[in-house]
C-alpha positions in Angstrom: 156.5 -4.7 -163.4 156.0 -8.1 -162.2 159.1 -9.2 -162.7 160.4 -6.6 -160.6 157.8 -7.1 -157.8 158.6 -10.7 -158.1 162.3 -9.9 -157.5 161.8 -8.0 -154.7 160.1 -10.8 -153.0 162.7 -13.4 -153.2 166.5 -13.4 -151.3 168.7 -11.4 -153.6 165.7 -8.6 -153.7 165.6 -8.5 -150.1 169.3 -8.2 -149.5 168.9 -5.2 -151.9 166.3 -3.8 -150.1 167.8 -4.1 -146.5 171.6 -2.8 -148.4 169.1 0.4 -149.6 168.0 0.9 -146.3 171.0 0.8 -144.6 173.2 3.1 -146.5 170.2 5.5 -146.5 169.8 5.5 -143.1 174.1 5.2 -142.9 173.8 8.6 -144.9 171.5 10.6 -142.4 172.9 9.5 -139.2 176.1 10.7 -140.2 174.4 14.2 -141.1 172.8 14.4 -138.1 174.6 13.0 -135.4 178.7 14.0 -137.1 178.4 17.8 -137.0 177.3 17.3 -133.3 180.5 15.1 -132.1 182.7 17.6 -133.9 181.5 20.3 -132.4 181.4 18.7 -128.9 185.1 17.6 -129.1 186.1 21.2 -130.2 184.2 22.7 -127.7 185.7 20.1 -124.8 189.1 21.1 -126.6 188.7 24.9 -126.1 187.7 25.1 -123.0 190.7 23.2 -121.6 192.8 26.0 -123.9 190.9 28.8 -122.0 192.1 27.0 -118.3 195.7 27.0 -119.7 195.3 30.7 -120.8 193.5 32.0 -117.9 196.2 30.1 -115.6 199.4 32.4 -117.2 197.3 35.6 -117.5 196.3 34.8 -113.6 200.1 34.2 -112.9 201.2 37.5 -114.4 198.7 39.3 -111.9 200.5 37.6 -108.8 199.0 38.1 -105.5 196.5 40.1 -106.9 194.9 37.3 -109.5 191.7 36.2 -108.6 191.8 32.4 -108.7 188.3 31.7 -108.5 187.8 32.5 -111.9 190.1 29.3 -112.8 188.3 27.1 -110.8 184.8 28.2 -112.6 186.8 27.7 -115.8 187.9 23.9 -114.2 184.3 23.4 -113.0 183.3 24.3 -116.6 185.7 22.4 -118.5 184.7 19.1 -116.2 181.7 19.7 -117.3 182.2 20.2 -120.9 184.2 16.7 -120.6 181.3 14.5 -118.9 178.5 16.1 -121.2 181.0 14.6 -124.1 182.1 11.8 -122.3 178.4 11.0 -122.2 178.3 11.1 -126.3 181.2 8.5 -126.1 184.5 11.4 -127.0 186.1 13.9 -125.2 189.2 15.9 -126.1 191.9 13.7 -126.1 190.1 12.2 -129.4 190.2 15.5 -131.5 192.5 14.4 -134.4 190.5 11.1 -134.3 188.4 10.5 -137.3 184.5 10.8 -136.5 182.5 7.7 -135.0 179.9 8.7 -137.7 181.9 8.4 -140.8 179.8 6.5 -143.3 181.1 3.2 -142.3 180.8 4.0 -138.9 177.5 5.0 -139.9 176.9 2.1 -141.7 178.1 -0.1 -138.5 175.5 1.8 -135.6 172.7 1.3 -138.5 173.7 -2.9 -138.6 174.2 -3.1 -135.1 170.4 -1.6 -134.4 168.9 -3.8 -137.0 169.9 -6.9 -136.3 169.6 -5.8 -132.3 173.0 -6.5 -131.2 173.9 -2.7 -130.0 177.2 -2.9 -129.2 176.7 0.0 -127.0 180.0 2.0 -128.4 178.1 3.9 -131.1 174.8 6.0 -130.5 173.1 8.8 -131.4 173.2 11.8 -129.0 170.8 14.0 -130.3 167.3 14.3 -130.1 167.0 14.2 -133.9 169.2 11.4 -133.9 167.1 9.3 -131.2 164.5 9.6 -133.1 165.6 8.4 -136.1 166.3 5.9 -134.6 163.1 4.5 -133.3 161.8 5.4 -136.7 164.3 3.5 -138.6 164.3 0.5 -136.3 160.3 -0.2 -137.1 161.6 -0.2 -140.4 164.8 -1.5 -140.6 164.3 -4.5 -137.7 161.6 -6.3 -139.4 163.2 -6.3 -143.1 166.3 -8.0 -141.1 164.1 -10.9 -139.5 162.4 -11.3 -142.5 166.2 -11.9 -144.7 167.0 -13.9 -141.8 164.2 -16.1 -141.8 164.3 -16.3 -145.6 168.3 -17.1 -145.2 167.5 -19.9 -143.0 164.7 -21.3 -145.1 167.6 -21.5 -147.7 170.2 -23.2 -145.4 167.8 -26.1 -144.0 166.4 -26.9 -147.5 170.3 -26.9 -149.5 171.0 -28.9 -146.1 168.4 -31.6 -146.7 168.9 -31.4 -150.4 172.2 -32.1 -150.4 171.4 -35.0 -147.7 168.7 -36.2 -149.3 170.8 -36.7 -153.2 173.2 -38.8 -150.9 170.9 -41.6 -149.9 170.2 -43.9 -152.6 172.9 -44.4 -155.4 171.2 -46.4 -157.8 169.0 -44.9 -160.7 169.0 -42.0 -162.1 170.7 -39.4 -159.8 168.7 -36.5 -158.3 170.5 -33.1 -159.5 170.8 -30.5 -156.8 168.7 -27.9 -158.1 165.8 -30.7 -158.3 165.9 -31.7 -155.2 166.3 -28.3 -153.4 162.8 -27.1 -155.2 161.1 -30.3 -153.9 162.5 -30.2 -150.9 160.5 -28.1 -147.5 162.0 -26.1 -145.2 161.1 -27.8 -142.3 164.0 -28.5 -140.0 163.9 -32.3 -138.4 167.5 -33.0 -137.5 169.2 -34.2 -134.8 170.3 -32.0 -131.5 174.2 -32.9 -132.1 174.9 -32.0 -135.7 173.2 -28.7 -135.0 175.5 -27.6 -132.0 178.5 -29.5 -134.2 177.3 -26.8 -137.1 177.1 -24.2 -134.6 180.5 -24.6 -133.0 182.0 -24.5 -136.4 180.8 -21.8 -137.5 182.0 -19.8 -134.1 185.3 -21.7 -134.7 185.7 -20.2 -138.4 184.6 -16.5 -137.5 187.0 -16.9 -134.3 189.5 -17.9 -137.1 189.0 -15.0 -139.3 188.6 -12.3 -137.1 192.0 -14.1 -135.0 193.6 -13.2 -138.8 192.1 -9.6 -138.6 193.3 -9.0 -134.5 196.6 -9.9 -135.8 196.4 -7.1 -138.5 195.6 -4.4 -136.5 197.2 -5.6 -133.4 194.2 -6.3 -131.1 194.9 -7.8 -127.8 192.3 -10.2 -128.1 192.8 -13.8 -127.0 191.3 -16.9 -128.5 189.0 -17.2 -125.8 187.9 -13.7 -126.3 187.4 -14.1 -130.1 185.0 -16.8 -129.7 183.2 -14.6 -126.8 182.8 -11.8 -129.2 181.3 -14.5 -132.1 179.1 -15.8 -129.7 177.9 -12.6 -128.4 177.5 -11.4 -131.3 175.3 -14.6 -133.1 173.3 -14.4 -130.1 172.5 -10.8 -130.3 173.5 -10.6 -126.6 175.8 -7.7 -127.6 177.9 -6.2 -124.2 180.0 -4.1 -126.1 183.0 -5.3 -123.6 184.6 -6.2 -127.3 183.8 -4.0 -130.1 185.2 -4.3 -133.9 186.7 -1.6 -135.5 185.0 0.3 -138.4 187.6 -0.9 -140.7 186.0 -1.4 -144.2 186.8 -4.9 -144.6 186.0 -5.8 -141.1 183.0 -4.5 -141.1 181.9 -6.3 -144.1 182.9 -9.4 -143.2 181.0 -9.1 -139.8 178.0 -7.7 -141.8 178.2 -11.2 -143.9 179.2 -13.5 -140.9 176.7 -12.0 -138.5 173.4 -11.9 -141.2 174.4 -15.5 -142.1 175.0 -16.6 -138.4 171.8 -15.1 -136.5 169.7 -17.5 -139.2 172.2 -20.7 -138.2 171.5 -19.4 -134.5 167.6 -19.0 -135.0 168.2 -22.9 -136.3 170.2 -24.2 -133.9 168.8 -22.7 -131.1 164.8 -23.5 -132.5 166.2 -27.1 -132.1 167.2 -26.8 -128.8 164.3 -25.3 -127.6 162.3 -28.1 -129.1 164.9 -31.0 -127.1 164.5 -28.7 -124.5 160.5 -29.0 -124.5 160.4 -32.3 -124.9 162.9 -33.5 -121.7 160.9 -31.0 -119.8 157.3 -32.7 -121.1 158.9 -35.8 -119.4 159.9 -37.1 -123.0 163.1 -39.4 -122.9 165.7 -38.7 -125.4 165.3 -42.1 -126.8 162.2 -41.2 -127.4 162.5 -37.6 -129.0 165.9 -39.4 -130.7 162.9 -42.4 -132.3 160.8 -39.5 -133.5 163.4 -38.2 -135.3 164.5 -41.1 -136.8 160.7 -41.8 -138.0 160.7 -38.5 -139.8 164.0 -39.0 -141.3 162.9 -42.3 -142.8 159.5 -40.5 -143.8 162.1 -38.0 -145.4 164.4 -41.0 -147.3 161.1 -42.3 -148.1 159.6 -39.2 -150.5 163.6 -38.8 -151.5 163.3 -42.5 -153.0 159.8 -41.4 -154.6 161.1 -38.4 -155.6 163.9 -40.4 -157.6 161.6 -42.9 -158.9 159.6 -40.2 -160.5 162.8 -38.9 -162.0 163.3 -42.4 -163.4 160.2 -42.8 -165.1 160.5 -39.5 -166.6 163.6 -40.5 -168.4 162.5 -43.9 -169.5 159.4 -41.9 -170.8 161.5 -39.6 -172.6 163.2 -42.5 -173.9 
């Protein structure tokens, strides 16, 4: 039982937990809110069959029809299309697989989690809106909780990796070492953390420049780095929208998860350059501070291998 509790508690058992959560909450938004836009685009769809119908049997009468029964059926049908065009479909979309398949499903439930909202997927019902507050209480904490445990990860396999690099002599440092002695407390410098952030939004550009190509999207290169930059900042327009395509939407599930904790770094780190220029600190000066906490940091690396060479001349 502990072990279980325990698991739950660290990364992989939270990814587990947040995967559970989506696909349960993928599974009832599609029961809820998929029987409704079917309905509504077969509704939109017969009533524009009825004006077509009611047009030849008024056309048969001659100058005896009464036409005002076709423009009630016109005023009807307009409003048939806005109340759909309002759930984001309308007739010309009837052969048109559902919004709320379970990927579909699965994309509105990542979307309101991580609180991008594209905008192009909602929930129309009342039952549906509901859920919806509901699951975000739940689901919207569990993702800033993965996210801040993601970027605990990053910044201490960052620094561990830094820190095996600085003194080659002795007994080397092994990776796994280092990372469980290292904190996650984030001191680097401004430029390496926009250079990291730029690359990233370079290599998602990259990839989903691979997928547009696939499926033909008239997306420019300018437009692909929008929509990655939109997207890690959880800014979210919905001018530019992936499809539900099942390996698209896993790929921006893993890109997006992994890029909101690089933009919660990179952006903490501005913030704190940010503060400091506006406290009337020079950059010299915030640079110096840096550079005194990186040498505190080379420092207990050094002791940190010293210890690991006394160890081994003990064992010895």
């Amino acid at each position: 039982m502990n072990k279980v509790v325990q698991f739950m508690k660290s990364l992989p058992g939270l990814i587990l937990i947040l995967a559970l959560v989506t696909v349960l909450g993928a599974l009832l938004f599609q029961k809820i809110e998929g029987p409704y836009e079917e309905r509504s685009r077969t509704h939109v769809s017969k009533t524009r069959q009825k004006i077509f119908v009611l047009a030849q049997q008024l056309a048969k009468k001659g100058g005896n029809a009464d036409w005002s029964k076709l423009v009630a059926q016109v005023d009807r049908y307009r409003e048939k299309l806005y109340e759909a065009w309002l759930c984001g479909t309308d007739e010309l979309t009837i052969d048109i697989p559902t919004k709320w398949s379970l990927w579909g499903s699965i994309y509105y439930c990542f979307t309101l989690f991580t609180t991008i909202g594209y905008g192009n997927v909602f929930p129309s019902t009342v039952a549906g809106k509901l859920l919806t507050i509901l699951y975000g209480m739940i689901a919207i904490p569990l993702c800033s909780l993965l996210i801040s445990r993601i970027s605990d990860v990053i910044i201490r396999l960052t620094k561990a990796i830094y820190y095996m690099t600085l003194d080659p002599s002795g007994v080397p440092v092994g990776l796994r070492e280092a990372y469980h002695r290292i904190d996650a407390t984030f001191d680097f410098r401004v430029l390496p953390c926009i250079s990291t952030f730029v690359i990233y939004l370079a290599f998602g550009a990259g990839i989903y420049s691979y997928i547009a190509g696939q499926k033909e999207l008239e997306w420019s290169i300018l437009d692909l780095i929008y929509f990655a930059f939109i997207s890690l900042s959880t800014v979210g327009f919905g001018d530019l929208v992936p499809e539900t395509d099942v390996f698209l939407a896993v790929f921006s599930i893993i890109y997006i998860i992994i890029g909101l904790a690089i933009t919660g770094i990179v952006f903490g780190r501005l913030t704190e350059a940010f503060e400091h220029v506006l406290c009337g600190h020079t950059i010299e000066s915030t640079e110096e501070n840096l550079m005194n906490s990186e040498q505190s940091s080379i420092h207990a690396a050094k002791l940190m291998k010293n210890r690991t060479n006394v160890t081994h001349l003990k064992q010895n």
